[in-house]
C-alpha positions in Angstrom: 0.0 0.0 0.0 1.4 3.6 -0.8 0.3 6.6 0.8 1.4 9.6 -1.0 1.1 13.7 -0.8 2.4 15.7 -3.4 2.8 19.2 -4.2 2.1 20.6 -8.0 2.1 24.1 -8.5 -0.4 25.6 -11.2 0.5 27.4 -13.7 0.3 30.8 -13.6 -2.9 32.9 -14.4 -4.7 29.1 -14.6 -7.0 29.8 -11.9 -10.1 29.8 -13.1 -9.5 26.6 -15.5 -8.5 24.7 -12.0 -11.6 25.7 -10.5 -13.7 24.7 -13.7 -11.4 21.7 -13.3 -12.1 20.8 -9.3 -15.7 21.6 -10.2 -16.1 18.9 -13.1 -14.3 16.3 -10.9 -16.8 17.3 -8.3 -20.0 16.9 -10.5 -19.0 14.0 -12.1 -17.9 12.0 -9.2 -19.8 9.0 -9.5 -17.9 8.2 -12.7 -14.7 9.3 -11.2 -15.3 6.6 -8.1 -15.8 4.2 -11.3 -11.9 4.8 -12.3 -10.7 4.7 -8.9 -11.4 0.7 -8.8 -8.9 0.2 -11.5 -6.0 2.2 -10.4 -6.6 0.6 -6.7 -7.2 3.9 -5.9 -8.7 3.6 -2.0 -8.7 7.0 -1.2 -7.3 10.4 -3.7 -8.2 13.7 -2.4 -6.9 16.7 -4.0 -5.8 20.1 -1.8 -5.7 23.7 -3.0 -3.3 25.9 -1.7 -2.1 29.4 -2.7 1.0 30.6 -0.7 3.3 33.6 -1.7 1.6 34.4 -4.9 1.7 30.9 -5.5 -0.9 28.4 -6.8 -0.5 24.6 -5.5 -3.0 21.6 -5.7 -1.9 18.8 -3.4 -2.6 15.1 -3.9 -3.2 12.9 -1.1 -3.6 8.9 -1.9 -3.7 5.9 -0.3 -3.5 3.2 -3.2 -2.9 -0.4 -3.5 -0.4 -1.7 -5.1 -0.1 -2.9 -9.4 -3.0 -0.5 -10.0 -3.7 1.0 -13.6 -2.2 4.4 -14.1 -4.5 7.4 -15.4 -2.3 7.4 -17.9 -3.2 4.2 -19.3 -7.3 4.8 -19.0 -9.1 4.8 -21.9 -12.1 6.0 -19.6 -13.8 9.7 -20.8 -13.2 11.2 -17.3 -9.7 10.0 -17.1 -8.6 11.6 -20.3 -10.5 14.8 -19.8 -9.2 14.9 -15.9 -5.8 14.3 -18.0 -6.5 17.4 -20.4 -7.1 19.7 -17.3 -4.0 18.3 -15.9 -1.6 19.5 -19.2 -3.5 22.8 -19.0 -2.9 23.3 -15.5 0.0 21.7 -14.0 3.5 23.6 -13.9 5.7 21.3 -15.6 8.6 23.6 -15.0 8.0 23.0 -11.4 9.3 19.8 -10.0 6.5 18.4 -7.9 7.4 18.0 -3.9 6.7 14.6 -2.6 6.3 14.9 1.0 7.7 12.1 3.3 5.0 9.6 5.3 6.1 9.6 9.2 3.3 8.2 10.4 0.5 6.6 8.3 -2.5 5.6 11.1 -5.0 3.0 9.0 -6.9 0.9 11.1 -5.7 -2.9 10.5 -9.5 -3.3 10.0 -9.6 -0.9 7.1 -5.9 -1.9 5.8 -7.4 -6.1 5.6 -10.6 -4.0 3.5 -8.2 -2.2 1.5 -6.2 -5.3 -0.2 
């Protein structure tokens, strides 16, 4: 299992595209869920952040392991979440992966979870 929390900064003047972004996600997230099964996705949340003039979402994920990337979806809300993502997303910005210290999952949940 891999729990993850990483740092992408938008590019900018892309503000209003990530909030048409977050919102689609939002009302579309019954076919979202449908994709999560497939990446063993148990849990992707994404955090918005703006800090010294900055723009940052943050991805929080707890995922199984040999899941499907996004990449490799041919699922319509994966490839337009994927178009938002080239339109948004700083490539020139090396994303921060923060560092687990502590990662409290019930064993209950972790025995649901594989």
């Amino acid at each position: 299992m891999n729990t993850e929390l990483t740092r992408f900064r938008v590019k900018p003047g892309m503000s209003k595209m990530v909030d048409e972004w977050l919102a689609f996600l939002n009302e579309h997230l019954e076919d979202v869920l449908v994709t999560l099964e497939g990446e063993k996705m148990y849990v992707e949340t994404i955090f918005r952040e703006t800090h010294g003039g900055e723009e940052y979402l943050y991805w929080f994920s707890v995922q199984g392991e040999g899941g499907q990337a996004v990449e490799e979806s041919d699922h319509w809300i994966d490839k337009k979440h994927l178009e938002y993502w080239d339109a948004c997303i700083d490539r020139n910005f090396h994303p921060v992966d923060l560092k687990p210290e502590v990662v409290m999952i019930p064993e209950k949940i972790r025995k649901a979870m594989n």
